[in-house]
C-alpha positions in Angstrom: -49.8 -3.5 68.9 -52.1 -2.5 71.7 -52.7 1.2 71.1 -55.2 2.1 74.2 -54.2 5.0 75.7 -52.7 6.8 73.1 -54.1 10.4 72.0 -52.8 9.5 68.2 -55.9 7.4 67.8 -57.9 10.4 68.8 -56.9 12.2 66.4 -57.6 9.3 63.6 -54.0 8.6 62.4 -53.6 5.5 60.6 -52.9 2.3 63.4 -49.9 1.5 61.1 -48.4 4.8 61.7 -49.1 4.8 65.0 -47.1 1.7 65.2 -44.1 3.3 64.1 -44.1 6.2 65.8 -44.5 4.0 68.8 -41.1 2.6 67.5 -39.6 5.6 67.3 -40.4 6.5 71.2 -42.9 8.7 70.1 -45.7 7.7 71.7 -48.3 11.3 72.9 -49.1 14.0 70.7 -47.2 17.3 71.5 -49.7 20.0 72.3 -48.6 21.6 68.3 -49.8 17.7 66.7 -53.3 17.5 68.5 -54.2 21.2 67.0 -51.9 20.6 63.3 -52.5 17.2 62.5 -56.6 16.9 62.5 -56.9 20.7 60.0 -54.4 19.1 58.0 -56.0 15.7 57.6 -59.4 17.8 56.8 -57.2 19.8 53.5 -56.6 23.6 55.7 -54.4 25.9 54.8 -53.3 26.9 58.3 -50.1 29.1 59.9 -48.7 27.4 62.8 -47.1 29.5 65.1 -45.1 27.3 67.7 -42.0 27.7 69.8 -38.9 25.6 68.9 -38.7 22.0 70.4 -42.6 21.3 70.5 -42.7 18.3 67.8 -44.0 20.9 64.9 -41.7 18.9 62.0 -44.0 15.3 63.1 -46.9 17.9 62.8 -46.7 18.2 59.0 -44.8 14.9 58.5 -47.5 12.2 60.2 -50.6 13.3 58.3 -48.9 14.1 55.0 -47.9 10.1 55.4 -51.2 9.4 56.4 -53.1 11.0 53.6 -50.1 9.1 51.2 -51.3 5.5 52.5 -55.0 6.7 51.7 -53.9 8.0 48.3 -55.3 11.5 49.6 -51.5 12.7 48.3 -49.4 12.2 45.7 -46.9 15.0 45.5 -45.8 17.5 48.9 -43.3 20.0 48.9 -41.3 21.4 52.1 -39.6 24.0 52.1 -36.7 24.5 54.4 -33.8 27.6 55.0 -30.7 25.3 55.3 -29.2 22.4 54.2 -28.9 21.3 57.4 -32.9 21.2 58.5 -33.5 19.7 55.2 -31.3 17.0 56.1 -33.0 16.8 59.2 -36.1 16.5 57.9 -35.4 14.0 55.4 -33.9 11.8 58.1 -36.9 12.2 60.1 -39.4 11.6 57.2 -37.1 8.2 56.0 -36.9 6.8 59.4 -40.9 6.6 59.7 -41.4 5.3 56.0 -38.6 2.8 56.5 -40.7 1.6 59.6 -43.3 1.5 58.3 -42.0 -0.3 54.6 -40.4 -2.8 57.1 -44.2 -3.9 58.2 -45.7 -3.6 54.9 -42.6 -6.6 54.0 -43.7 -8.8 57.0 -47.0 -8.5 57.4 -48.5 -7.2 53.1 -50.3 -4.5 55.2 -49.4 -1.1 53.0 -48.8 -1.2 49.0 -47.0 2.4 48.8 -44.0 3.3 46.3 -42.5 6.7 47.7 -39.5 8.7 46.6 -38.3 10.6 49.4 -35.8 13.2 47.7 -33.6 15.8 49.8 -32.6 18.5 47.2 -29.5 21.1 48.6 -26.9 23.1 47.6 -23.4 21.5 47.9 -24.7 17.9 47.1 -24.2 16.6 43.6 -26.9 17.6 41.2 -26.6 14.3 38.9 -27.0 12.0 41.5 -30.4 14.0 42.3 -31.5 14.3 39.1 -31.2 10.8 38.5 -33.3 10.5 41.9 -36.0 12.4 40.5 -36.5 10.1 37.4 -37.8 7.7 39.1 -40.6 9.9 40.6 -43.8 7.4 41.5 -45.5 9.6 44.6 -42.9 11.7 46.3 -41.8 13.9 49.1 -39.5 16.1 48.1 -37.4 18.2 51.2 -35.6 21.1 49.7 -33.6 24.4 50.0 -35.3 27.2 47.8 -32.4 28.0 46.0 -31.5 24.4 44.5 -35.3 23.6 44.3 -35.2 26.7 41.7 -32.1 25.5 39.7 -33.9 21.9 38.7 -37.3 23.9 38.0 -35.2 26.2 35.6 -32.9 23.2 34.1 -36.6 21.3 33.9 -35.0 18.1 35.8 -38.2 18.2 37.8 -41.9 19.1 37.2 -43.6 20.6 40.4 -47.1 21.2 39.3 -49.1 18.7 40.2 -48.3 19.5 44.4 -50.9 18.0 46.8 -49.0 19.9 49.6 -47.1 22.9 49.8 -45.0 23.2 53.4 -43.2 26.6 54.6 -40.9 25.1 57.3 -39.6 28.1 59.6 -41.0 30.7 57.6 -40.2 33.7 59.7 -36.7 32.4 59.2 -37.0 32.4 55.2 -38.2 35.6 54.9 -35.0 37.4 57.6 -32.6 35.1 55.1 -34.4 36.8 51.7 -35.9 34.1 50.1 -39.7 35.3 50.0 -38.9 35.9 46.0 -37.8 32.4 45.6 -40.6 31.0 47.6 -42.9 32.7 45.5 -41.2 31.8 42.4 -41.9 28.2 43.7 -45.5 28.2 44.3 -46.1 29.8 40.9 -45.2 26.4 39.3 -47.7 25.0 40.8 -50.8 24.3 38.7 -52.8 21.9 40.9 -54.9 22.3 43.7 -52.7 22.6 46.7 -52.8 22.3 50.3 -50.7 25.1 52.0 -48.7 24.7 55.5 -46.5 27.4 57.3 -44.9 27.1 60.4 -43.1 29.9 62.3 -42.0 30.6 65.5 -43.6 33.9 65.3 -46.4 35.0 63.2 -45.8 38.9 62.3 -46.7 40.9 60.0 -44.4 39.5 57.2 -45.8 36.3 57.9 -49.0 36.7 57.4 -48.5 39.0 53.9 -46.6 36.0 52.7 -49.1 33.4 53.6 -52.4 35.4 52.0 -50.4 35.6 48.9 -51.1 31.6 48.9 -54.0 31.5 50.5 -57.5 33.7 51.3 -58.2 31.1 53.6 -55.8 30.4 56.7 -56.6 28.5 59.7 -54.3 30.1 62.4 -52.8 28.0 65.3 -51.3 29.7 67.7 -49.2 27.2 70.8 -49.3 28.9 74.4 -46.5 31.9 73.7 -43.1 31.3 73.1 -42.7 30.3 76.6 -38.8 29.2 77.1 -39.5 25.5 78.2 -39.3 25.3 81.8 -37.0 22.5 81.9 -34.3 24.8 80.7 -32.3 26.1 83.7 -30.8 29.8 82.4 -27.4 31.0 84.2 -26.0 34.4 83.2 -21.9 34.9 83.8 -20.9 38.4 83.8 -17.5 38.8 82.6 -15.2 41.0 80.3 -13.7 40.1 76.8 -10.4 40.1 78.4 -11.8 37.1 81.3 -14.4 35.3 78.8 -12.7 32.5 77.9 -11.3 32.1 81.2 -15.3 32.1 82.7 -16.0 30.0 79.9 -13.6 27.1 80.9 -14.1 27.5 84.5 -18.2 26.8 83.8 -17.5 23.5 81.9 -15.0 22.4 84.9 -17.7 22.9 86.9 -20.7 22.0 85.4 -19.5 19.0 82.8 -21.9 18.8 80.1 -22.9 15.9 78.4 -23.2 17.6 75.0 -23.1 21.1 74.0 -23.4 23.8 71.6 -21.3 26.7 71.7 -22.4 29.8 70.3 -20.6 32.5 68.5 -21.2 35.9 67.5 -19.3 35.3 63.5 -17.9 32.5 61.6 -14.2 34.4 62.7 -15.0 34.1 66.1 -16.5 30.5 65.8 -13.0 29.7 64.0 -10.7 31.3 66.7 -12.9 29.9 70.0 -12.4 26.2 68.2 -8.8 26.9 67.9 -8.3 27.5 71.5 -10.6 24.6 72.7 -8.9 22.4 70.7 -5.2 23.2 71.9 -6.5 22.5 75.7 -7.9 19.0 74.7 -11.4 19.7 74.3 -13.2 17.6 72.1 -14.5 20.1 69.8 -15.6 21.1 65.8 -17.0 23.7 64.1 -19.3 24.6 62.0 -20.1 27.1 59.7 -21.4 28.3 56.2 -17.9 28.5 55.1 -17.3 24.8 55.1 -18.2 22.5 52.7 -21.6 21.0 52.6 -20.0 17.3 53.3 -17.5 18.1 55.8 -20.9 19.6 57.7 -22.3 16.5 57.5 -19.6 14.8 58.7 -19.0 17.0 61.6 -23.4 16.9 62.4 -22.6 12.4 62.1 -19.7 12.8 64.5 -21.7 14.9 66.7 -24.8 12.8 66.7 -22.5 9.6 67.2 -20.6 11.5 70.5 -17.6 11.5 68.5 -17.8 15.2 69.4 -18.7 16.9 72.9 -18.8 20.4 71.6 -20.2 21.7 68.7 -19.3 25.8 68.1 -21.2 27.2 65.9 -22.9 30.2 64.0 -26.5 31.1 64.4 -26.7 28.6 61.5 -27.5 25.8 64.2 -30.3 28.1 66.5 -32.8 27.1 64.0 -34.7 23.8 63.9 -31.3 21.6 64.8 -32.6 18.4 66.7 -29.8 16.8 68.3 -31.3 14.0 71.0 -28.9 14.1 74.2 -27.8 17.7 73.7 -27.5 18.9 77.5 -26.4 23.1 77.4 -26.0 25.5 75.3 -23.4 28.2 76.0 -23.6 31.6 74.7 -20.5 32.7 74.1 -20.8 35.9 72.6 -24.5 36.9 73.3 -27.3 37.3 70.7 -28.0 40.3 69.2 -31.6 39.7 69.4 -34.2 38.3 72.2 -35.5 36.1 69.2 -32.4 34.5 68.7 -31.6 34.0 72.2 -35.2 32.1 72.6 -34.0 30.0 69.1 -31.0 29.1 70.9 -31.0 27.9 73.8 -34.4 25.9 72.4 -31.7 23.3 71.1 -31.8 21.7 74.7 -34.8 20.8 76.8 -36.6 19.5 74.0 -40.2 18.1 74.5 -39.7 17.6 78.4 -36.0 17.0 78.6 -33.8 18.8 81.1 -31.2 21.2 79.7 -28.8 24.0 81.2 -28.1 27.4 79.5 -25.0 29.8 80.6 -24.8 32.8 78.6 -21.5 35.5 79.0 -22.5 38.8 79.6 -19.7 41.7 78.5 -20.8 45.4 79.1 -21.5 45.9 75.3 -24.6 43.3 75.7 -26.2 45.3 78.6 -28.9 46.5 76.7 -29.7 43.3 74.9 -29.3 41.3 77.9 -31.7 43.7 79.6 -34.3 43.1 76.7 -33.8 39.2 77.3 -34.5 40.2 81.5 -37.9 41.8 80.2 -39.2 39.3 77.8 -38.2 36.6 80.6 -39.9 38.6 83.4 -43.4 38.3 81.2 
């Protein structure tokens, strides 16, 4: 494969995986991957702090399977807040190994034997135990909660980690897991590499990080800029017209696919309710539902089987969803954070997207917040 041209060789990623990424359209660096990629090929511990859609998971991903083909790894660990980024993650992760496995079966070029596991809540435990008997080097994606029930019932032995991965940490430590986290890391007894990436770096952050680490790298991507390919549109309404607004938006502006937004798992239930009775193609999702009638609905939705996906903030973090087009707020955020988070799920690494967000009187001062952040 003719590489010239291509910033990955710049920053000295192995030709094969270069290959595959090229396979898997990913052919530049993202502005997060040219600063990530060479501190973590040279062993860092750094805290990435980058906006959501900017490539960060390939950040962590393509020189942790680098320094595997070298032999530089064994073991890594990363950590993500929900099932369904693990499960994203893991997909990602397989796809490039699976490339690359493909070539190493046509052309003898790469002599690796990799477990990738995906450890969650809601999945069978046997079938993952059995998974991690057959541990030769591995990367294991994992929720902290389950990762902690096979450490205590000693199905798995975590101390010899190469590298240690905090994937959306501010995210971890607003759902309560810091303890678990920490729990984690104290199981392991080998010298370790340690990654965090956060959309924002505060104070929380940082006190979690230095309790792995004295010595951070710290990379910080240009602000949390809103990607300029999103267009925003703000519908003032009342709770009495909302729906109504709501309806009359899609009429008029058709999207391709879309999230829908929702305030609480009630709300998420009733709005796919009424969509449904008017013929609009339409689940939802939620932490109420089981873990596999989530991954059924996230297939469907992936496939097109589904135009509109209403959901919880459980989706504003770290979904990737190629071909989603707007995102509709249907109840409005309660914080600007989480309006950045969510309407982040379109417009992803240079694709257009649209946003509409419904504006009642009782999100005037949050919406004014969201006017202020917008105008820096």
């Amino acid at each position: 494969m003719n590489t010239n041209g291509n910033n990955f060789n710049i920053l000295e990623i192995d030709q094969k995986i270069i290959a595959a990424l090229g396979k898997m359209g990913i052919k530049q660096p993202t502005d997060v991957q040219k600063k990530a990629i060479p501190q973590i090929l040279a062993d860092n511990d750094i805290i990435v702090e980058s906006n959501t859609g900017t490539g960060k998971t390939m950040s962590f991903l393509i020189p942790i399977m680098h320094k595997i083909l070298y032999g530089n790894t064994s073991n890594s660990i990363i950590l993500a807040p929900t099932r369904e980024l693990v499960i994203q993650i893991y997909s990602e992760v397989s796809k490039l190994f699976d490339i690359l496995a493909k070539a190493s079966d046509e052309k003898n070029i790469m002599e690796v034997s990799l477990d990738i596991i995906s450890i969650y809540g809601g999945k069978d435990i046997n079938s993952q135990i059995s998974k991690l008997k057959r541990r030769n080097k591995t990367i294991i994606i994992a929720t902290p909660g389950r990762l902690i029930d096979h450490i205590n019932r000693k199905t798995i032995d975590i101390s010899k980690t190469d590298s240690f991965v905090v994937d959306e940490a501010d995210q971890m430590i607003l759902m309560g897991f810091r303890n678990e986290i920490d729990f984690i890391f104290s199981k392991i007894k080998s010298k370790k590499q340690v990654l965090l990436f956060s959309a924002t770096i505060d104070s929380k952050v940082k006190k979690m990080a230095y309790r792995y680490s004295d010595s951070f790298s710290t990379i910080r991507i240009d602000g949390k800029d809103i990607p300029s390919t999103i267009e925003q549109k703000f519908v003032f309404t009342t709770d009495r017209n909302k729906f109504d607004d709501f309806c009359q938006t899609i009429e008029n502006d058709p999207p391709f696919m879309a999230i829908v937004f929702c305030r609480t798992k009630a709300r998420v239930d009733n709005l796919e309710l009424k969509m449904a009775q008017i013929g609009y193609k339409c689940e939802k999702i939620h932490s109420d539902l089981s873990q596999s009638k989530r991954e059924r609905i996230m297939k469907d939705f992936r496939s097109l089987k589904i135009q509109f996906l209403i959901s919880t903030d459980l989706s504003s973090r770290g979904l990737d969803v190629e071909g989603i087009t707007h995102i509709y707020n249907y109840d409005f955020p309660e914080r600007s954070e989480d309006y950045i988070h969510r309407i982040g799920r379109t417009g992803r690494i240079g694709k257009e997207g649209i946003s509409y967000s419904f504006i009642t009187e009782k999100n005037q001062t949050i919406y004014d917040e969201v006017c202020r952040y917008l105008d820096k």
